[in-house]
Each structure stands twice: as C-alpha cells, then as structure tokens.
N, C-alpha and C positions, 0 to 999 in steps of 0.2 A: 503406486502401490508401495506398500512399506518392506519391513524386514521379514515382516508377519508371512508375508505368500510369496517371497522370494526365495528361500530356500529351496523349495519342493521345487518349482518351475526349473531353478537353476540348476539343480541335481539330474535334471531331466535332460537339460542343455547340454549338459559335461558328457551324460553318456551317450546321446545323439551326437555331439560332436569329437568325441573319444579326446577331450582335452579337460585338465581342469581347470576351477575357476580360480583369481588370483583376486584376493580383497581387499582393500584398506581402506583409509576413512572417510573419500569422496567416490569413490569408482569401484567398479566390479571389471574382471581382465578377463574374458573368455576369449583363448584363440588370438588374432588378431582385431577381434571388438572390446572397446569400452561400454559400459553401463553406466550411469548415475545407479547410487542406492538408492533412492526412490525416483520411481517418474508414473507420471499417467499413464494407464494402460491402452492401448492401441485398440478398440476391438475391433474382429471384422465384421461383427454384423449383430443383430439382435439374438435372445434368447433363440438357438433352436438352428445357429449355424453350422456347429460340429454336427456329425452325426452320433448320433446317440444309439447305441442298440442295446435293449434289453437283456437281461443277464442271463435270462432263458431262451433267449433267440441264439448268445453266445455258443450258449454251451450245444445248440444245434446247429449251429453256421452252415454245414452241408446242406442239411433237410430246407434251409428258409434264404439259402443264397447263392449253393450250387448244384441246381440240380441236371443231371446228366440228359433232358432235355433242350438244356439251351447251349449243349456241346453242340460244334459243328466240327471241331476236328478229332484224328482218329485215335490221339492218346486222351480217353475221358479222365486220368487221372492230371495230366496236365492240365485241361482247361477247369478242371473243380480248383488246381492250385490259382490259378489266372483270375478264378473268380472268390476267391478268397477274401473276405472286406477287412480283414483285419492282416494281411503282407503288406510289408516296408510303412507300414503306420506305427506311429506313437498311440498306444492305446492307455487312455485313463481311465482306471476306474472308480467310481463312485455313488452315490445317491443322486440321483437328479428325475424330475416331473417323467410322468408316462408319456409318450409321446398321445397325439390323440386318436390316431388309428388303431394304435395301441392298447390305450384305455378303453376305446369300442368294445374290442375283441377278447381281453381278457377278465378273468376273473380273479387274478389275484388282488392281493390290498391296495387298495388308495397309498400313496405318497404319506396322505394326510396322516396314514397309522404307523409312520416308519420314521426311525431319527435321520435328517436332513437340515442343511443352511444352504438356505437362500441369501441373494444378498440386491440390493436394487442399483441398477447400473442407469448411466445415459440412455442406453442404446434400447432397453426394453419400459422404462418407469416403472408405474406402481403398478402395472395391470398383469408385467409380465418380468417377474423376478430371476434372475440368471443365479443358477445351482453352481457350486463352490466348485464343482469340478469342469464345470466350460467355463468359468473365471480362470482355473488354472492352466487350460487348453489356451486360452489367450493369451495368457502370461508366456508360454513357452513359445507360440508361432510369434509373440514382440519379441522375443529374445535370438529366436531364429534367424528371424527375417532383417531384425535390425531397426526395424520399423514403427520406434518408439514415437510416443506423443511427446514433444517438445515443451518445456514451459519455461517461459521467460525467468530469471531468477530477480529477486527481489530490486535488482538496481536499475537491471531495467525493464523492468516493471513503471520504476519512479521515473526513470527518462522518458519511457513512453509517457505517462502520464503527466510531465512534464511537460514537452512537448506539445501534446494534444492542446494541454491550457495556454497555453501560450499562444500556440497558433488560434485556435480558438476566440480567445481573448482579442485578438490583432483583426481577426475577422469580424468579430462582434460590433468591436470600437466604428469601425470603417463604416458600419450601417447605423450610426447615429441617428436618429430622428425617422428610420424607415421601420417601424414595427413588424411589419406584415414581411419585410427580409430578411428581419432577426427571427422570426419565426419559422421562415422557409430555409433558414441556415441551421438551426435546431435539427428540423427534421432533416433536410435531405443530410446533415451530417452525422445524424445517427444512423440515418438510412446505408450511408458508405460504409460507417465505421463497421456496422453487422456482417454487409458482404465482404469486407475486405477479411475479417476474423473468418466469416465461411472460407474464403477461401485458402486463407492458409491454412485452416485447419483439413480440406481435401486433399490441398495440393502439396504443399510442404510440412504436414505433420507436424505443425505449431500449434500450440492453445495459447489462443492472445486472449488475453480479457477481454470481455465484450461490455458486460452491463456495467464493470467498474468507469470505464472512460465515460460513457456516457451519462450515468445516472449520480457516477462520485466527481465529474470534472466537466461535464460539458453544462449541466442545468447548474451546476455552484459556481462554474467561471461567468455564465451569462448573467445568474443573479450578484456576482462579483460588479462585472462590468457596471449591469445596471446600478448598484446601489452606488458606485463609484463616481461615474457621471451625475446621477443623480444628486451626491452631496457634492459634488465641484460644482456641476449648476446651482444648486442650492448657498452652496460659502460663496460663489461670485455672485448671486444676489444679494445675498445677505451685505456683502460688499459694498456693493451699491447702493442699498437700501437701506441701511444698518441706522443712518441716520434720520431715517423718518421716525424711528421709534424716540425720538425726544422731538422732535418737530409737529408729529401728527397722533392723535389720541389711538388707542390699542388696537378698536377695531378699524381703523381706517390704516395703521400702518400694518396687520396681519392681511389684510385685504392687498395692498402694495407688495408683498411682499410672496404674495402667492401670483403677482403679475409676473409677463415675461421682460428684461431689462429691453429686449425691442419695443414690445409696446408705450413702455415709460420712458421710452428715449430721451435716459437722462443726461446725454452726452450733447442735448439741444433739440428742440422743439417750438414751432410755435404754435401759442394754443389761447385760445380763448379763455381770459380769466377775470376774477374779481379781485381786488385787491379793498383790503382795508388796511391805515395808517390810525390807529390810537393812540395819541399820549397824554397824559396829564397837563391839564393845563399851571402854569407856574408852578410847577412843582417844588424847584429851589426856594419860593417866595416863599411857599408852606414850610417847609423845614427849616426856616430861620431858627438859628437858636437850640437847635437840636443836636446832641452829640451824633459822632460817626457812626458808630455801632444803630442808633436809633434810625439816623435816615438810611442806611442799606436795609437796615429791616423793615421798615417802612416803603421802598421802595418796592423789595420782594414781595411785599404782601401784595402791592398794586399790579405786581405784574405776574403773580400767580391766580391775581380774579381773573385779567385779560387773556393769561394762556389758558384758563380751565373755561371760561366762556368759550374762546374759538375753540375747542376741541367737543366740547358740548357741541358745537353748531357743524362741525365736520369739515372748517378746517386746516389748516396746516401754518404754523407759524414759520415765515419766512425768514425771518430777522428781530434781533431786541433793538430799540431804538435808545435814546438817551431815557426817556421816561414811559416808555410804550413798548407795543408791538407793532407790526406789519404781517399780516396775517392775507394767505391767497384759497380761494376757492377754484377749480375745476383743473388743476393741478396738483401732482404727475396723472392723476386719476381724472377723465372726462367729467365733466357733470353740464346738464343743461343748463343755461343760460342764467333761465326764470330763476330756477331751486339758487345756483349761485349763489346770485343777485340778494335774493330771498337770505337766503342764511347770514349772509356779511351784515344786511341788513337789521336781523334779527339779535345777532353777535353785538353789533354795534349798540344797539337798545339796553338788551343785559348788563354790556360792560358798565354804563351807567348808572344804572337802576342797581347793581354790586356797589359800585363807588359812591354810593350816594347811602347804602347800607354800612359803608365802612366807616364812611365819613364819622355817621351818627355813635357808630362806635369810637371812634377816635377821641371827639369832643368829649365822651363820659370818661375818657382815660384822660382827659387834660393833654390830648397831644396836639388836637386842632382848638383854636378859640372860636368861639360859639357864632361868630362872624364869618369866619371860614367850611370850604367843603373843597371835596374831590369832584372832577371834573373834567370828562373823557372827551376832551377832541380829537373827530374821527372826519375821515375823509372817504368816498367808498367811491371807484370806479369800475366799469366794467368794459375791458376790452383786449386786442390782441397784444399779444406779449410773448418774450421770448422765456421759457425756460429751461432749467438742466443745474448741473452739479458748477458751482462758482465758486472759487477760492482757487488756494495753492494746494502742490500735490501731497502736504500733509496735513491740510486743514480744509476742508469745501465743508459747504452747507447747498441746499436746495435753495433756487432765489428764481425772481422772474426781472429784466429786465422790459424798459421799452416806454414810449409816451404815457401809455394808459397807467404803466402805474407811478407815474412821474406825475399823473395829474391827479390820482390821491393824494399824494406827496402835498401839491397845491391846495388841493381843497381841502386838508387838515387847517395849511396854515390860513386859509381865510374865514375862517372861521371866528381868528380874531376880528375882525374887518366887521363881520355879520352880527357879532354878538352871540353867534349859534354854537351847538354842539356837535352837530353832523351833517355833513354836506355831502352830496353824490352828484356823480353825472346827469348829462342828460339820458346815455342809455339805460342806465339802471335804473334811474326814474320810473321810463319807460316800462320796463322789465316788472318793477315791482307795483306799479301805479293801483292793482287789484287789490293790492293786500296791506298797502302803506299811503300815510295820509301825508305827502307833498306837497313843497311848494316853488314857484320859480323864485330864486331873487337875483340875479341877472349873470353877468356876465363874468369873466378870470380871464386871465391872461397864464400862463403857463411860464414857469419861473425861465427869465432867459430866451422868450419866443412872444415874439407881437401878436401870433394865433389868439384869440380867445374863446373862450368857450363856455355854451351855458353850466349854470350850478344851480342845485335844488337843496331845499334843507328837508331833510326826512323829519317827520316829525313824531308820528306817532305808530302803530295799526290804524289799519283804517276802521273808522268807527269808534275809535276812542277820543277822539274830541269833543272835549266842553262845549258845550251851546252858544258861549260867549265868544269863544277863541274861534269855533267857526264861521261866526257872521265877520269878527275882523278879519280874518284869513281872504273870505269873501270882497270884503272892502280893498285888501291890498293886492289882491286880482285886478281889480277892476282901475286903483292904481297907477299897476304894471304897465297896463292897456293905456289907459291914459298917458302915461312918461312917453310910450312907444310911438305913441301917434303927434307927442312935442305939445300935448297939452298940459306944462307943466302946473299952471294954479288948480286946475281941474286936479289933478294927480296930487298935487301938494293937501290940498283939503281933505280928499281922500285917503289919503295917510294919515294926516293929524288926525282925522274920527278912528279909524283904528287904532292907534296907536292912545288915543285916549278907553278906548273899549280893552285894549291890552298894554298896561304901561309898561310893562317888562318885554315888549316886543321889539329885541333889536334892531332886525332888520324893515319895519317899519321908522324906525327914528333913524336908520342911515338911510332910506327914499323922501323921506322928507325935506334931509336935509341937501341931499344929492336936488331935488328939484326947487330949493330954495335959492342955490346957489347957482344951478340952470336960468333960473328967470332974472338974474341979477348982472349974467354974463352978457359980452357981444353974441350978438347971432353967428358969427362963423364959428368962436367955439361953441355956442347950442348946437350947430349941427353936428359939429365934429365929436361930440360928447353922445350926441341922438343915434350915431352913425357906431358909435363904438356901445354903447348901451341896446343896440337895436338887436334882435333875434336871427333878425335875415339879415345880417353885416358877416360871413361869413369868409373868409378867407383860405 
C-alpha cells in the first residue's frame, strides 16, 4: 500500500502505541519496529472479518449487547461493562455494506443510496468488494502485529528469475530427445513452483512471484532450449551436408538435409550403389587448335549438360573427371536397386543424345569440322561400395569407393576396344533388362586383376530398335553362342551377315575378327582364349 492509506493507519499506530512515528526516505520507525513505505497489505481474511456494527446498533450498545439477562453475577453494572463490544478496541468509523442479517431486518437505505468506496482486494474478488474502512482496519492490525507481506525487491526478483532459468535450462538440456520428460518437467515444475510460492506466502509472509517464473522463464527458457538445439542440430547438419547442395540437384539435397547425420552415415557406410563414369571421348583431339579461353569454355559447357542430366535423373555427382563426371545413385539416400540402375541408365542416354545436340551446334559456330562430334563414353555399374565424406579436414567431397565402381571405371575405358558408347554390367543388365534394349559382348578384365567379368552394351529403350538393327542384334546372339560352344567358322559367318546388315557395328567387327584369329591359332591357345571368353569361366 502507498503513502495514500498509510497516514491514517499509522496515526492510529502512534496512538495505540503512545509513541511516534519517525520517517525518511526508505522506512517508517515506530517504537522498536521498522516499516518499508510501501509494502503489501497482510489481510486476515475476506470481506466481513472485522466486526462491523451498525451505527444505530452503536448508539444502543446496552439495548442489543448487554442486556441485564445474561448477567449472572451480582454487580449488573459490571457485567454490562464486561459485555461492552466496543472496551479496549480500536473502533473505525466508516461507510461500509449492511451486514446481511442486518439488511433483513432494517428499513433504513441501501448502501447503494449513501457515499461509499469500495475497493476490490485478493481475498474477496469481484463478487465481494472490501469498504475502505476494513482496508484500514488491516492496515493497522499489519502495523500492529508486524506481520507484513514481504516482497522480494527488484534484484532479487532478477536472481530468482535467473536462477530458475538456468536451472531450468540445465534440466531441460539433460532430457534431450525424451519429449514426454520435457513435458513432465514443464508441469510437475510448475506444479512446485505454485506450492512452494503457497507456501511461503502462509508460512513466512513472502509474495514470491508465481506466474512470472513460470509463464515469463520457464515456457521461454524451454522454447530457448529447444530452438537452440534445434539450430546446433540443424548448423551440424548443414555441416555435413552443406556440400551436397553443389553435388545433388535442390530437391534431393533439401531432402538430405532434413535427414538425421546417423541415418546418412557419412562418416562410412556400405551401401548398395550405381555408379556412372562419362567422359568425352578425345576430347583434346577436338580442341586442336582452339585458344585456352575457348577449350575451358567448351569444356564447361560439356560438363554442365552431364551435371544437369545426372541431376534431372536424381543423381549426385561424385567427382569431375579430366573430361567427364562420375555420378552415384542410391547414395547417402537409399533407393532401390531397379529405379537406380534405371536412372544411371537413362542419365547415360540423355547425356548423349545433349552431346550430339551440342555438337550440331558447335559445327554451325565453326568450332567442330563437319567430320567431327561429341561423344559420351559411359561405363554403368551396379554394386556394393563403400561410402562417406573423402578428402582432407578442409576439403572433403562425398565419394564411393570399392570393386564395383572401379569396374565402371573399366567399362568406360573399354568402350574403346568395342567401338561402343555405353557399357554396364552384368547386374545392371539384369536390373534394367524390362525397360532397356541389351546386349552381351563378352568379357573385361578389371584394370590390375585377372578377375574377369561379363559387359553389355546398353543400347537403347526397349522397343526402339530399328527392324534392321534387330535382326542383326539377333544374328550376333546366336554368334556369341556359337564362339561359346568353339564353333568358330560357324560364329565367324554369323558375324560377317550382321555386320553386313549393320556396317557401323563395332562390336560385331571385333567377334569377327577375335574368331578369325581363333581358327588360325594352335588349339591350346583356342582353348585358353574359349576358357577366358567363356561365361561360366568364372573365378
């Protein structure tokens, strides 16, 4: 309460305690008690604590509270003094509510027709407002008694509130990843905070803040917390992931990037992938003669069709080669086998079918001669491999090592060998055999390793082959079959009609001439060549 209602109470104080009061500009000095100038008022109880007696009951006190009836001893002037309601009391006078037995029984005015203030307290609300003169009755028995409301001062205030966040805060952090505990820590520490403000507000006549901790420090510290972990988890992904956003097209690295770093176990994993190896074939042969500026630009351009191809197809450039890319499918991100297989495949088609658009543009700019084109050899395999973040600790890229993409590597470069544009395994063959139009043409050896292993040349969709190129296709099956079983003139004839039905058919003109030179040989190299050429030679 202010300065406002502290005079009267205190005037009250001085003469009740026959001392006066001493003031300056923190404290009030009655007697041996200090005061604060303001403090919260202490009440002892709801509207209707003091006793209230009407002003017409006063002025009869005898007739309505001592009547010589309820004397039992023999001086009746004594016990009317003994029942006196108003000896050794502080009596205030004032305006305040009829009481309601009161209001029953009389016929004087309502309140409502008389000047009065009300004032609305804790202890009664809005239903039941406390009259200025049992406001001032309270003010005098806190002054008496001593038995003020306590309220923390502004500092600590901030320490408690301090405090609270901190601990708070340290509590929160510790339930990382348990929701439903950071939730049971919310409430049951609101739940304390309340009882503990009850009860020093019964027991030691403190007023601690109750809703401020809870609703200005405990729901902001927790949404602190969260938002905090949330962007450390968030910057150490981004950390880790930062570089798929030039490696993988937008929506596959926004997709990565809302993964958890255990799931993408970039720190190593092995996983099932695709790899594709493109690069231009002679590409230095082509830029004879061109200034430096023209072949870097010329180069960019070729290996801005091959990164925007793999990113169309979903994806992820591995590594720039000298003239190409290296591009993996079903990495950091799973993908099934088929889809993979499927997209490197489809990747590998595009890139082409670009570079055979650019070319055409090239020659109308006079930068290729009319003799000349671009030409994507691609090598595609599908299998296990190691991947994760490769490099040094200020430079890493995503990369997959392992055989399988070592034997893309292989089947780019034999590609020269076949005359072909795209080679893949045998699993991916497998894989895509529904949807792409294959073929076997034998054997590889893996660069540095006597293993061999079969290769196919992908050729088209399936279903887009010429009428002509299918029946040779057909003839160089049957071929294969032939070479396999050491029929080589059989096989030899069988090539030469294909290869006359397709004259541009590489790897027709290298089984021809691989079985020309079969029949020409001793028989223990026939075999040793049958044995190394053969499907089930397996090692």
């Amino acid at each position: 309460v202010g300065s406002f209602y502290c005079p009267f109470a205190l005037r009250v104080a001085e003469k009740k305690l026959h001392a006066p009061a001493v003031q300056d500009a923190d404290k009030v000095y009655l007697r041996d008690r200090s005061y604060p100038r303001s403090f919260n008022i202490n009440y002892l109880g709801p509207p209707g604590t003091f006793q209230a007696i009407p002003f017409w009951k006063a002025l009869q006190w005898k007739k309505h509270f001592a009547s010589t009836g309820q004397a039992e001893e023999a001086d009746v002037e004594g016990a009317v003094k003994a029942l006196n309601p108003f000896a050794h009391k502080i009596v205030l006078i004032g305006y305040q509510d009829l009481l309601a037995e009161d209001a029953a029984t009389t016929s004087r005015p309502s309140h409502s027709s008389m000047p009065y203030s009300n004032f609305l307290t804790p202890v009664g609300g809005f239903s039941r407002p406390m009259s200025s003169v049992e406001l001032q009755a309270n003010l005098v028995q806190n002054l008496l008694s001593g038995r003020l409301l306590h309220v923390p001062n502004n500092l600590e205030v901030a320490l408690t509130l301090l405090f609270v966040a901190i601990l708070f805060a340290r509590l929160f952090s510790a339930l990382q990843g348990h929701p439903r505990a950071r939730l049971s820590a919310i409430l049951g520490f609101s739940l304390v905070w309340i009882a503990c403000s009850f009860l020093a507000f019964v027991y030691l006549e403190c007023l601690i803040p109750c809703a401020v901790p809870i609703l200005g420090v405990v729901f902001p510290s927790s949404l602190i917390v969260l938002a905090d972990q949330n962007l450390f988890i968030l910057a150490q992904r981004r950390r880790h992931t930062g570089l798929f956003h030039q490696l993988a097209p937008k929506k596959l690295a926004a997709e990565i990037d809302r993964q958890q770093p255990s799931t993408l176990a970039l720190t190593g994993k092995e996983s099932v992938v695709t790899a594709l190896v493109c690069e231009i074939d002679d590409f230095a042969g082509l830029m004879e003669n061109q200034s430096p500026e023209t072949v870097v630009s010329m180069l960019n351009q070729c290996l801005n069709i091959m990164t925007a191809s793999v990113y169309e197809h979903e994806g992820i450039v591995d590594r720039f080669l000298s003239y190409g890319v290296m591009a993996l499918w079903g990495a950091p991100l799973p993908l099934a086998q088929d889809k993979q297989s499927c997209l490197a495949a489809q990747c590998a088609l595009d890139i082409n079918r670009r570079l055979a658009e650019l070319s055409v543009s090239w020659r109308q700019e006079r930068l290729l001669s009319d003799s000349r084109k671009l030409i994507g050899l691609a090598g595609i395999n599908t299998g296990s491999a190691v991947c994760g973040r490769i490099g040094s600790q200020d430079n890493t890229t995503y990369g997959a090592i392992g055989k399988s993409v070592d034997l893309a590597m292989s089947f780019k470069a034999e590609n020269t060998t076949y005359g072909t544009t795209c080679l893949i395994g045998e699993t991916t063959s497998c894989l895509i055999e529904e949807h792409f139009e294959t073929r076997r043409l034998g054997r590889v050896s893996e660069a540095g390793c006597t293993q061999q292993y079969d290769v196919y040349q992908l050729l088209c969709p399936a279903g887009a082959l010429p009428g002509a190129l299918e029946e040779s296709l057909s003839l160089y099956g049957q071929g294969l079959t032939a070479m396999d079983a050491g029929d080589f003139p059989q096989a030899a004839r069988l090539f030469l009609t294909a290869l006359r039905m397709a004259p541009d058919d590489g790897p027709a003109g290298i089984m021809l001439a691989r079985c020309r030179k079969l029949m020409s040989c001793p028989q223990e190299q026939v075999e040793k060549e049958k044995a190394a050429t053969s499907p089930d030679s397996r090692q």
